[in-house]
Structures are given as C-alpha cells and as structure tokens.
C-alpha positions as CSV (number, residue, x, y, z in Angstrom):
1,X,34.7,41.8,-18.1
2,X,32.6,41.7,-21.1
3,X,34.8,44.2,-23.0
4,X,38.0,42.6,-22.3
5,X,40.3,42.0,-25.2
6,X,42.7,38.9,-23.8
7,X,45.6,38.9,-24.4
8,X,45.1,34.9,-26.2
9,X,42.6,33.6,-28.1
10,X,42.6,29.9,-28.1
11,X,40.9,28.5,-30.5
12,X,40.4,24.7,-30.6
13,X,38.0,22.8,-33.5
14,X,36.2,19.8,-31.4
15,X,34.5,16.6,-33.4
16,X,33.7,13.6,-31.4
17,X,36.8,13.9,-28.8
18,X,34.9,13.1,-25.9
19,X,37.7,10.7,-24.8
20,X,40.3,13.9,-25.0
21,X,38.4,16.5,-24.6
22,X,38.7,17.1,-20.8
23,X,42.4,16.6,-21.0
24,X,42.8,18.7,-23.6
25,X,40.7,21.4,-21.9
26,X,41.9,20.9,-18.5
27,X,45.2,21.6,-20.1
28,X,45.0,24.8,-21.3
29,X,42.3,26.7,-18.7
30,X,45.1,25.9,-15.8
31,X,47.9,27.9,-17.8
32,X,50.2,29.9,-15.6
33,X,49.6,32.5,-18.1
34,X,45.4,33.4,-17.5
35,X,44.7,36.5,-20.0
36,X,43.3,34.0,-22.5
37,X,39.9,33.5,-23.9
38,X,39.6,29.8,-25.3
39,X,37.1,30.0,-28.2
40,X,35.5,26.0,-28.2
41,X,34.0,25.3,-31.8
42,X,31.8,22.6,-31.8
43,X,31.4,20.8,-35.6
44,X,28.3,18.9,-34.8
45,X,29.8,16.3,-32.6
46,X,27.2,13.3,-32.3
47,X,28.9,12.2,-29.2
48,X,29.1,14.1,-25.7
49,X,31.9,16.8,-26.5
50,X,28.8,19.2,-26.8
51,X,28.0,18.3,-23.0
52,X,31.7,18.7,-22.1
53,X,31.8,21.7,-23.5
54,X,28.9,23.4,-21.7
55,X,30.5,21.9,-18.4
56,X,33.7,23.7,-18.7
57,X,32.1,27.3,-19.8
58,X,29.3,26.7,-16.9
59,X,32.4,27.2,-14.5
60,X,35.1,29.0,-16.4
61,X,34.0,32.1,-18.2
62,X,36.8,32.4,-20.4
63,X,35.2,29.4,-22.6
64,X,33.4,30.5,-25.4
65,X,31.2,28.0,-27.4
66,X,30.2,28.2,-30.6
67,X,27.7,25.8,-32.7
68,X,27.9,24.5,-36.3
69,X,26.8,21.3,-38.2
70,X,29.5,19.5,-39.7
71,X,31.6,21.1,-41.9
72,X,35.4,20.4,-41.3
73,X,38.0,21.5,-39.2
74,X,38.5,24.5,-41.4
75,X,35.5,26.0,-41.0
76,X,35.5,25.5,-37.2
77,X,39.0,26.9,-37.2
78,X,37.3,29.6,-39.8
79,X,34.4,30.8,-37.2
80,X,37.1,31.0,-34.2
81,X,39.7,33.4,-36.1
82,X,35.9,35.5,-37.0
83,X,35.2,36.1,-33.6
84,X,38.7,36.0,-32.0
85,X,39.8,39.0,-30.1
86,X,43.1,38.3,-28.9
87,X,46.3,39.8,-30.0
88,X,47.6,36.8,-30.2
89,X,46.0,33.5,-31.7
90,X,46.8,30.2,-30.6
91,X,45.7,26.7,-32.4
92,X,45.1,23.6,-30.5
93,X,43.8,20.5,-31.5
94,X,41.1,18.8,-29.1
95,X,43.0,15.8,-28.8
96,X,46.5,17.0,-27.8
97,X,47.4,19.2,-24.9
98,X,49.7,22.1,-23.7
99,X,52.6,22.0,-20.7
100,X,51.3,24.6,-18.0
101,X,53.9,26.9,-18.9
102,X,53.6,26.9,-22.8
103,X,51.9,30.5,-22.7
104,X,54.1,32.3,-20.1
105,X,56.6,30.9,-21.9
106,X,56.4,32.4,-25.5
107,X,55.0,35.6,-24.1
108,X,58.2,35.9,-22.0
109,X,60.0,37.9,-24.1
110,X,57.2,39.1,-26.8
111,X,58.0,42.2,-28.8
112,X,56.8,42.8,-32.5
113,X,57.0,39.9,-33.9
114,X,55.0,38.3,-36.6
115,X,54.8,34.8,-34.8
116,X,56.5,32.6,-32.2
117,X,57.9,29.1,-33.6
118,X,58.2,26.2,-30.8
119,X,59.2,22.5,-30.7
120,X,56.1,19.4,-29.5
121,X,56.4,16.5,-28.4
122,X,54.9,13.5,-30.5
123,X,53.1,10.6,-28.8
124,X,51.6,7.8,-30.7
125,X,48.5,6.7,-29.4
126,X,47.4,3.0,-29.6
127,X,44.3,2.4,-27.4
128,X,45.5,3.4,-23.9
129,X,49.0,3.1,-24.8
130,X,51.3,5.6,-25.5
131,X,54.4,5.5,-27.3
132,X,56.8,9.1,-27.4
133,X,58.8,9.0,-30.6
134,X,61.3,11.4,-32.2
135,X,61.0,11.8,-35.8
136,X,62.4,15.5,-35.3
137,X,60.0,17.0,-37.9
138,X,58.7,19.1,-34.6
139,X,61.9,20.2,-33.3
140,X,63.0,23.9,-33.5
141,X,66.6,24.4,-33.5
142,X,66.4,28.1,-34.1
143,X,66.4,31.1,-31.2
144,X,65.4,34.4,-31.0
145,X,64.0,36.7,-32.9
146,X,65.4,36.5,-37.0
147,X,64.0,37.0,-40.9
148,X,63.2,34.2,-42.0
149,X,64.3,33.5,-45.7
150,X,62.1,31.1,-48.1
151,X,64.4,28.3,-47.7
152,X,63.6,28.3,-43.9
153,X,59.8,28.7,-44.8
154,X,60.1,25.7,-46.8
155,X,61.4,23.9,-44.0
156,X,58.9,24.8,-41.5
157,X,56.2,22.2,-40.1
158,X,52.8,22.1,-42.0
159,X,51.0,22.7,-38.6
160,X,49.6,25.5,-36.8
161,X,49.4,24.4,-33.4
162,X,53.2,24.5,-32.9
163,X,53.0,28.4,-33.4
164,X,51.5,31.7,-32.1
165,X,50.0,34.0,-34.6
166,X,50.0,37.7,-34.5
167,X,46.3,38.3,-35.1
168,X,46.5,41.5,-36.9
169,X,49.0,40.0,-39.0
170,X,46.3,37.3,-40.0
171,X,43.3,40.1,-40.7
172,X,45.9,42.4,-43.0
173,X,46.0,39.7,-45.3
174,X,42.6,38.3,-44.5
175,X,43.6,34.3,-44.4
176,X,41.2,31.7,-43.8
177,X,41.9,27.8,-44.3
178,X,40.6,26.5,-47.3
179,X,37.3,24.3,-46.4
180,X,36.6,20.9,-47.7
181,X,40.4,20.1,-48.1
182,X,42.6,17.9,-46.4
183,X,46.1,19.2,-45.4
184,X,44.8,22.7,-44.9
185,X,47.6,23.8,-42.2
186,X,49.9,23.7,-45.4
187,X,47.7,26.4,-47.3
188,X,48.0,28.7,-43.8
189,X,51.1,27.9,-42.9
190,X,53.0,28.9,-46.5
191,X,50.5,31.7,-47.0
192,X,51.5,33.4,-43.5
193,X,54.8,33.2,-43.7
194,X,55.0,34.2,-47.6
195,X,54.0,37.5,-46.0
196,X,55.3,37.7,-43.0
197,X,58.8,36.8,-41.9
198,X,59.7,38.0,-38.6
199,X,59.7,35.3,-36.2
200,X,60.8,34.3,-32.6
201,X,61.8,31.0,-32.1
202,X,61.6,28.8,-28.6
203,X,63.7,25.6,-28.5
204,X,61.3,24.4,-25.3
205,X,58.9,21.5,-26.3
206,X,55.7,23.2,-25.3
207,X,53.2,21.1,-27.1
208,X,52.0,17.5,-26.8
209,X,50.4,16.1,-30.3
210,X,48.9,13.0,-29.8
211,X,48.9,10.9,-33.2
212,X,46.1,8.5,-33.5
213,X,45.5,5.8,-36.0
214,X,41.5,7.4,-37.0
215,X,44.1,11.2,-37.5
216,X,44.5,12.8,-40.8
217,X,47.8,11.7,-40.6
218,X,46.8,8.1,-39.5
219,X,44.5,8.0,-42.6
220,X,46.7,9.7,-44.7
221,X,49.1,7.0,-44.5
222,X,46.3,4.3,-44.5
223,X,46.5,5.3,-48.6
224,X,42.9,6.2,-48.3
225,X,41.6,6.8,-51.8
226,X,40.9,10.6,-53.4
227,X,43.2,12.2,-50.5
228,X,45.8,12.6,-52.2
229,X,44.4,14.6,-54.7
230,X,43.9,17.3,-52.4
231,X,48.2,18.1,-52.3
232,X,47.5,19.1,-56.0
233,X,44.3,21.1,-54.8
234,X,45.9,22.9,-52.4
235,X,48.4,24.0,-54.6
236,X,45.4,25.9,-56.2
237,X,44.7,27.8,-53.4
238,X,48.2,29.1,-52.8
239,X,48.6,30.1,-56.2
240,X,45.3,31.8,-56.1
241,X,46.7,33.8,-52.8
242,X,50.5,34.4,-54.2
243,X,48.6,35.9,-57.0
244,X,46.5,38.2,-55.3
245,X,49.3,39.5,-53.4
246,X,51.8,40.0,-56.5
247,X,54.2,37.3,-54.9
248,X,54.1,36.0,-58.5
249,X,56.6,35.8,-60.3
250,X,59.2,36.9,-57.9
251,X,59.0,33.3,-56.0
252,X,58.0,31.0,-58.6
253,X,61.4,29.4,-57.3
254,X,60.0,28.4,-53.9
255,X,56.4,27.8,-55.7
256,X,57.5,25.1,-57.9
257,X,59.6,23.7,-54.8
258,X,56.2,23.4,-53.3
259,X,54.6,22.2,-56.5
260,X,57.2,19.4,-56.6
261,X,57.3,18.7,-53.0
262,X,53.2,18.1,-52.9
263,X,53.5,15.9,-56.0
264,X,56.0,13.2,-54.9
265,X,53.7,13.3,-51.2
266,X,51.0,13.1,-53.5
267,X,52.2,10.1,-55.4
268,X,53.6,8.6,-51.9
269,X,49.8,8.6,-49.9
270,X,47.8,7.5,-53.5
271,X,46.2,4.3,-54.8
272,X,48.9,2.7,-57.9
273,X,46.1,3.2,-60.2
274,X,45.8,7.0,-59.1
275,X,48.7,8.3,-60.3
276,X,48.2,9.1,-63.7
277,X,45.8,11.1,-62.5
278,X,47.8,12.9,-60.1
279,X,49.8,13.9,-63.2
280,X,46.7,14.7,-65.2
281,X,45.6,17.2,-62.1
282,X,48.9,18.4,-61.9
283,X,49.1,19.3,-65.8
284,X,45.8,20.8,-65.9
285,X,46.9,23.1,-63.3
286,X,50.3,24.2,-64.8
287,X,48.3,25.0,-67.7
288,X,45.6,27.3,-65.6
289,X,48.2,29.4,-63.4
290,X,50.1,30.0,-67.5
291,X,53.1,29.1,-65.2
292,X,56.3,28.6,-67.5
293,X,58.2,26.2,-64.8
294,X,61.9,26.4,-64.6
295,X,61.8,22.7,-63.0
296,X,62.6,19.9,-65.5
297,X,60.3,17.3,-63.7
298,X,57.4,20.2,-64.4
299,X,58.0,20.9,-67.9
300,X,57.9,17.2,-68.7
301,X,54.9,17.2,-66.9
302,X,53.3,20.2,-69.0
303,X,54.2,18.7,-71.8
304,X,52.4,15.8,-71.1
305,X,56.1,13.8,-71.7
306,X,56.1,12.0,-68.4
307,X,55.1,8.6,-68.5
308,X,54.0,6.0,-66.1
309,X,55.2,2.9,-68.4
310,X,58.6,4.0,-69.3
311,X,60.5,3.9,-66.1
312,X,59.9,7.5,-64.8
313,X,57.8,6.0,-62.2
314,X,59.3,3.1,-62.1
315,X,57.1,0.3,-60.1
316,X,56.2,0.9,-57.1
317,X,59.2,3.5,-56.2
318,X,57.9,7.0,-55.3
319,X,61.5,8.0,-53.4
320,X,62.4,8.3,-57.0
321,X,61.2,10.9,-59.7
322,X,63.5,11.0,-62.8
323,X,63.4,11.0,-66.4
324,X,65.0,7.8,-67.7
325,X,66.7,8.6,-71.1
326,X,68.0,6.3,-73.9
327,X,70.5,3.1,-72.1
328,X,69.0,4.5,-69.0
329,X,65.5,2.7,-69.6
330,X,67.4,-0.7,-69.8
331,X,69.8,0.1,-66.7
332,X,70.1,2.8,-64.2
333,X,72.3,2.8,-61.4
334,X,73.0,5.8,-59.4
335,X,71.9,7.9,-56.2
336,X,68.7,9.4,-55.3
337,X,69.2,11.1,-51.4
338,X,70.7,9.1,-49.4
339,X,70.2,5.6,-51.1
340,X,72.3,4.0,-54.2
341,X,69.8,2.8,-56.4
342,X,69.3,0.3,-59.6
343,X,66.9,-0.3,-62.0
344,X,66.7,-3.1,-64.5
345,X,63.9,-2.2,-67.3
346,X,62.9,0.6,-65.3
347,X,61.8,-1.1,-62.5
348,X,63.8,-0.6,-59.6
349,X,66.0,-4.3,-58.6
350,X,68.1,-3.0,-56.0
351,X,68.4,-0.2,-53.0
352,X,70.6,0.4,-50.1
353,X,71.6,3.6,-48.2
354,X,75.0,5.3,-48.9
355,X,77.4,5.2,-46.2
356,X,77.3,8.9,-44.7
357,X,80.5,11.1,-45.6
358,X,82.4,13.0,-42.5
C-alpha cells in the first residue's frame, strides 16, 4: 500500500559491501516482525551493491533505494532519516546482520518510550574467518523501562545500530549526523539522549556487528593520520547543539567529561608528532565556546600551561594525563586506574596492574 506508514524504517548506508550485502539484507527482510520499510542508501558504490540492491527491491517491495555520489555514511544515513516514515527508526550497517527475532523482540512490549537499548554480539572478521569476542562494551545490563541520568548517558555505546529511535523524537529536535566527520554515532548518540531520557532496555543480544580490518574502527586503530582530529571536531558540533537547546551551562559537568574523554581517545588513535596539535585544536576551541572549565586538565589546557616536554605527556603513555609538579618531574610513582605507575624524568620506567580489592 502506497500510503502505508510502517511501523519500521530501516535504514542501512551501503558502500562497496557486495561481499555482505546479501547477508545483511537477507537478514533483515525475513524478520518475524514484517511492518518494516527498509530504506537502501546507495553512496556511489563502484562495485555491484548497486545491482544487489535492485535485485532485492525487484522482489520485495518493502526495499526502497535511493542514489547519491559519494559523500559519507552520514549523508546516506542523512537522506534515509529525510524520507523515513516509520515510527520507529532502526540503523543497520551493510556489513553486519540482525537475529530473526530482533524486531518482534523490542516491539514486544513498546509503550512511550524515547528509545529501546539492546546488547550485539561482536565478531572479528579476518578473511573468511570469524572470531566472536567479548569486550562487553555492547552488553546491556539494564531492563525495563527507566530515566536515564547523565552518568548513564556517558556510559552508553557510541553506536546507533544497537538502538531503536523514536522518530518523532528525532524530528522535534531536528538531528542529523554531522557529514564529513569520522566518529559521527557519537555526535547522535550524546545529542539524543541529552534530550531525551526515557528508555527501555533488552538484555537479548539482538545484533551481529561484524568488525573488519578496512572499518572505521579497524583504521581508527591503524593510527591513520588527521583522524584523530575529528574527536576534537566533533566536540564542535555538540557544543553547537547543547547551545541551541540551552543545555548550556546546566551540564557543562558532563560536557567537559566528554571534552576530556575525546581528548585522551584523541591522543590514543594520533601520530606522536600530532599531539601538540590535538592540544592546539582543543585550546582554540575552549577559547570559541568562552567555556570557563571546572576540569583542571582543561584549564591548563586554556592556558596554554600543558606541555608536551615536561612530563605531562610523558613518552609514549596516553593511559596517563597528569600535571607533573616540582619533585614530581624527577620521580612519580603512583596509580592511574587500575595500574601502579613510575616515571623517572617524566617518562614513564615502570607499569603493572594493581591487585583488585574485595
């Protein structure tokens, strides 16, 4: 029915996946759940994911394809949420997959909330071989339906396929992802949930995210050069949102927990010879947002008083951002986390990890 508003609009960016594709779609078109519209974004693939494509919709009408030269999975995600008409939107990257169940699932017991949280599964993908692992960043521990605080925010994952959107939620505040940036599930992911806090949570590993060596992530720990850069940017962008919504100053707490947070991943992904100019970036935008931080690391910072030579990045260590002071500089020893720690003319000698406390 041409006038059907589904209950699900799928929306899933495609670039060069023919090797995925078809599992990928295959996946989610034999759902248990069927009031879905899948919404295919096409972002000028050079191999045969185009072709694919136009084979699934030629038999299933619930695929919708749209066109678009190269500009970024944000933009493809960008031109699904425009024409979405779902109640609901889902995310799901071309590459991965959904269990059968995963909709009928989280629609189970749907009421009025703002979105539905639920654990994945993570496979590593090396050529044909796959590898599950368990690094419980994608596990939910939560259930039902709660408020969540900005603590919990902060501890969510920086992805969107692992949730369901309330689409109205997403048009009151009109959020987009921010094009031409890496890491943009941060930017929607904090800006969502800044707004809106009521959400369900499902225990049930629902999705499988396959991580491949050529993925963001996979490049992002390759160290590739300028990425890193784009944690600072995107802290630009939230800002920019937070501000427009007068969220500013009320949670300057939890912004410069962000700040701080993209800074040391910042610092962790960079070249060495990048990161006085992640501090430069970082500075310069301190001093644009006028933000009077309550953090010592980002006064020192604004100030221009943290220095790469004197031990407050000591060497190569980035699990460590402190300001050495006075008999410090010549010998440190103390705890950062969960590791003991010692540092010999700022540069760090020795490290083990604590013995855990009952």
């Amino acid at each position: 029915m041409k006038n059907h508003t589904p209950v699900i609009s799928v929306i899933i960016p495609v670039y060069n996946v023919e090797k995925y594709l078809r599992r990928c779609l295959d996946s989610v078109l034999n759902q248990s759940f069927h009031d879905i519209e899948v919404i295919c974004i096409d972002d000028g693939s050079t191999d045969s994911s185009l072709s694919i494509l136009h084979e699934y919709a030629a038999r299933d009408a619930r695929v919708r394809i749209l066109e678009q030269s190269n500009r970024g999975v944000s933009a493809a995600r960008n031109a699904g949420l425009d024409v979405a008409k779902g109640t609901w939107i889902s995310f799901v990257d071309s590459d991965d997959e959904i269990l059968p169940d995963m909709y009928e699932t989280l629609l189970a017991q749907a009421g009025d909330e703002d979105a539905v949280y639920f654990s994945a599964e993570e496979i590593i993908m090396n050529g044909d071989r796959l590898t599950p692992v368990h690094s419980g960043y994608f596990d939910v521990t939560s259930s039902g339906v709660k408020r969540v605080n900005d603590d919990e925010i902060s501890r969510f994952s920086m992805v969107v396929w692992d949730k369901l959107f309330r689409r109205e939620k997403i048009e009151s505040i009109h959020l987009r992802f921010p094009e031409g940036l890496y890491f943009e599930d941060n930017v929607f992911i904090i800006n969502f949930f800044s707004l809106h806090h009521k959400v369900r949570f499902v225990q049930k590993k629902l999705y499988r995210y396959f991580r491949r060596s050529d993925s963001i992530t996979g490049i992002a720990h390759a160290k590739k050069s300028g990425m890193a850069f784009d944690y600072i940017r995107i802290l630009d962008t939230i800002h920019s949102f937070w501000m427009t919504w007068n969220l500013l100053p009320e949670k300057q707490p939890l912004f410069e927990r962000f700040c701080i947070f993209y800074f040391r991943a910042a610092i962790k992904i960079c070249q060495d010879w990048e990161r006085p100019g992640l501090v430069y970036e970082l500075a310069r935008s301190i001093h644009r947002w006028e933000l009077e931080p309550e953090n010592a690391l980002l006064k020192d910072i604004k100030k221009g008083i943290l220095s790469i030579r004197t031990g407050r990045f000591p060497g190569k260590d980035i699990t460590m951002i402190k300001t050495l002071r006075g008999f410090e500089k010549i010998l440190y020893i103390g705890n950062f986390n969960d590791n003991r720690v010692v540092y010999l003319f700022s540069m760090k000698i020795a490290s083990w990890r604590r013995p855990k406390r009952i």
